[in-house]
C-alpha positions in Angstrom: -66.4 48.6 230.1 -66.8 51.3 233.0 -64.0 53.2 234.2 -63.3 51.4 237.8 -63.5 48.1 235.9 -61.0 48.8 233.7 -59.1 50.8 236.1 -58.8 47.5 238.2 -57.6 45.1 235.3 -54.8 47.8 234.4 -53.6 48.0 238.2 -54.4 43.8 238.8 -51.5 43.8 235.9 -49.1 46.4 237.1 -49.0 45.9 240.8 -47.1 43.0 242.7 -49.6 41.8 245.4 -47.0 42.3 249.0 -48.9 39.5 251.4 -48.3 39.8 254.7 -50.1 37.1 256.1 -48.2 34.2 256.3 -45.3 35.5 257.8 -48.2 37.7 260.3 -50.4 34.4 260.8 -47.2 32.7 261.8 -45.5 34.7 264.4 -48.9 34.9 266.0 -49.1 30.8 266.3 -45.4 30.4 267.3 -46.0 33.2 270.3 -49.0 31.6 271.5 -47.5 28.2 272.1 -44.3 29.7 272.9 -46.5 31.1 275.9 -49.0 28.7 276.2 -51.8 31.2 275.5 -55.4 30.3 274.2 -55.4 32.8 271.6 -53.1 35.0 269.7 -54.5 38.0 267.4 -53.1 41.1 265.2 -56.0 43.6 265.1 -56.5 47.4 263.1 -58.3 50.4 265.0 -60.8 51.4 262.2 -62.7 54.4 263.6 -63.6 53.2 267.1 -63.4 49.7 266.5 -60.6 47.1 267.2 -61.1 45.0 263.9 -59.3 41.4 264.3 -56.9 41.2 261.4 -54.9 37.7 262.1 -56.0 35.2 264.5 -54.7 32.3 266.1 -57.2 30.6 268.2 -57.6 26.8 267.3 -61.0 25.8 268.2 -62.3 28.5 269.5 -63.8 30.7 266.2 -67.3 31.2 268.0 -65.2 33.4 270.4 -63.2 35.3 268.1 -62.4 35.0 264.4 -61.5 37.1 261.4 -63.1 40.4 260.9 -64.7 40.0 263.9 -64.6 43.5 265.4 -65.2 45.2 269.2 -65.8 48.7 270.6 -62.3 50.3 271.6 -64.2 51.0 274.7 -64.9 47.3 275.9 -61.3 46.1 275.3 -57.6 46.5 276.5 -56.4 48.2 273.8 -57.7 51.8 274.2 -56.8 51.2 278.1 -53.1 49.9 277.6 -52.4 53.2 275.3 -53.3 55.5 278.1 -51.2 54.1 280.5 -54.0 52.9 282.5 -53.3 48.9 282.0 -49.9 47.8 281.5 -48.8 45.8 278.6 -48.1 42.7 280.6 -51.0 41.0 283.4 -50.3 38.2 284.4 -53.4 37.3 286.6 -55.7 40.2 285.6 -57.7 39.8 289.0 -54.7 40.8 290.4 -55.3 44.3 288.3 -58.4 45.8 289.8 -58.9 48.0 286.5 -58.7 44.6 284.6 -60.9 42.9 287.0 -63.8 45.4 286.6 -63.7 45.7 282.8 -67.2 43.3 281.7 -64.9 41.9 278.8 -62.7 40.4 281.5 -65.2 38.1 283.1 -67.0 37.8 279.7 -64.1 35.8 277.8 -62.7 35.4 280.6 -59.2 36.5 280.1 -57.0 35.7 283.2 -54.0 36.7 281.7 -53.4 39.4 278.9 -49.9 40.6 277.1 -50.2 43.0 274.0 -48.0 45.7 272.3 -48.9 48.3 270.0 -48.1 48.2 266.2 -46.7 50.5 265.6 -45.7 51.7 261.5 -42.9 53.0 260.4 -44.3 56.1 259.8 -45.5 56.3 264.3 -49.0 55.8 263.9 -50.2 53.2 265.7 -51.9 50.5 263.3 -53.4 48.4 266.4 -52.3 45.4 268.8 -50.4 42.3 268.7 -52.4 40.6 271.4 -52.3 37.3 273.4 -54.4 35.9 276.1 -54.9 33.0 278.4 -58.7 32.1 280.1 -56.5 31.0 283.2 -53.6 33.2 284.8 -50.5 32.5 284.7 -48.0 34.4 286.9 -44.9 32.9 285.4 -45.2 35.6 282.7 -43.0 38.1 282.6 -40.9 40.7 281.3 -38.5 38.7 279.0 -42.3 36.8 277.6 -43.2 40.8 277.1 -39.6 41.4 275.3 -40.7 38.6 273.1 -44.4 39.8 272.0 -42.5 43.7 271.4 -40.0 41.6 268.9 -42.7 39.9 267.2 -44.9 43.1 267.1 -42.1 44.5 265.0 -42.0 41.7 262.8 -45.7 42.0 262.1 -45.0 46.3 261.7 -42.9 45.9 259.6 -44.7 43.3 257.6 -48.2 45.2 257.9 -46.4 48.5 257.2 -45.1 46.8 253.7 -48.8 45.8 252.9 -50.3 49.6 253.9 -47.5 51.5 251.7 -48.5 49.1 248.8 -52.5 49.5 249.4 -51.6 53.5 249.3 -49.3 53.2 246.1 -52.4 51.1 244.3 -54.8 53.5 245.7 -52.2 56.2 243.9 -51.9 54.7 240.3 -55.8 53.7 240.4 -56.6 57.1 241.2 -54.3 58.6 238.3 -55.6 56.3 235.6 -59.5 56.9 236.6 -58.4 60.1 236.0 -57.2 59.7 232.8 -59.8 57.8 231.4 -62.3 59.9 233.3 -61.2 63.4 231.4 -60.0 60.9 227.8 -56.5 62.0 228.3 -55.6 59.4 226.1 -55.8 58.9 222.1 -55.7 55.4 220.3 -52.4 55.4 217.6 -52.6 53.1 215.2 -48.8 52.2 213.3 -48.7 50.0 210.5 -45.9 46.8 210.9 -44.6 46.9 207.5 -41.9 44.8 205.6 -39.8 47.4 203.7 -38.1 44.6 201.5 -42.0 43.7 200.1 
């Protein structure tokens, strides 16, 4: 059996699986009906890419689904970090930065609110995200307040699932390396009935 193989049947049996999903997938459905939004999704920066992590967009999976993925460049998210979107837009043709970005007119996306996620250690994981095709003005900072709760929820959640990829990653590492270098013997003892 080759290393990695075995390596992943001893960690499959030492390590408690931490899903983060249900309690994730759920906050992002209850915020977008709570704001009557179109779609709701938690999404990773891998390199430069916004990779959609959790999604909540019933119907609508041509549009935007799991694992889909988008250039930091053509969305919000890069833009909201550096201060030159804000967090909350209500009507994003009222934003003229919003109103020229292609993705805006693309989707369209008439009204945008997403926070950062951010992990307990600061780094910022990616965005807890929702958006409306239509704009709808009676969002507002208390609706923000709300999305910055549940983004914590899903940090804290997401944070869980990231410490325990690391710690597997740790032990996986540290047996390959055992059986890599045959740090180990085989010790037979004999089970014996003194009385007999």
């Amino acid at each position: 059996m080759p290393e990695r193989a075995i390596a992943n049947f001893i960690i499959q049996r030492v390590t408690e699986a931490v899903d983060e999903g249900d309690i994730v997938a759920r906050s992002l459905e209850v915020i977008r009906k709570h704001l009557g939004m179109d779609v709701a999704y938690v999404s990773e920066f891998v390199d430069d890419r916004s990779v959609f992590r959790k999604v909540d967009a019933p119907g609508l999976d041509a549009l935007i689904k799991v694992g889909d993925s988008q250039s930091l460049n053509d969305v919000y998210c890069r833009h909201i970090l550096a201060g030159r979107l804000p967090e909350l837009i209500p009507d994003t043709s009222a934003n003229a930065f919003a109103r020229e970005l292609p993705i805006t007119q693309a989707i369209p996306i008439g009204a945008h609110l997403s926070v950062p996620i951010r992990l307990p250690d600061g780094t910022c994981y990616g965005m807890f995200c929702c958006l409306s095709f239509a704009s709808d003005r009676t969002l507002n900072e208390r609706d923000h307040r709300m999305v910055r709760a549940f983004a914590e929820l899903a940090a804290f959640e997401i944070g869980r699932d990231v410490e325990a990829r690391r710690e597997e990653e740790e032990k996986r590492a540290r047996i390959e390396a055992v059986l890599k270098d045959g740090l180990f013997d085989m010790v037979y003892q004999p089970v014996v009935d003194i009385h007999n």
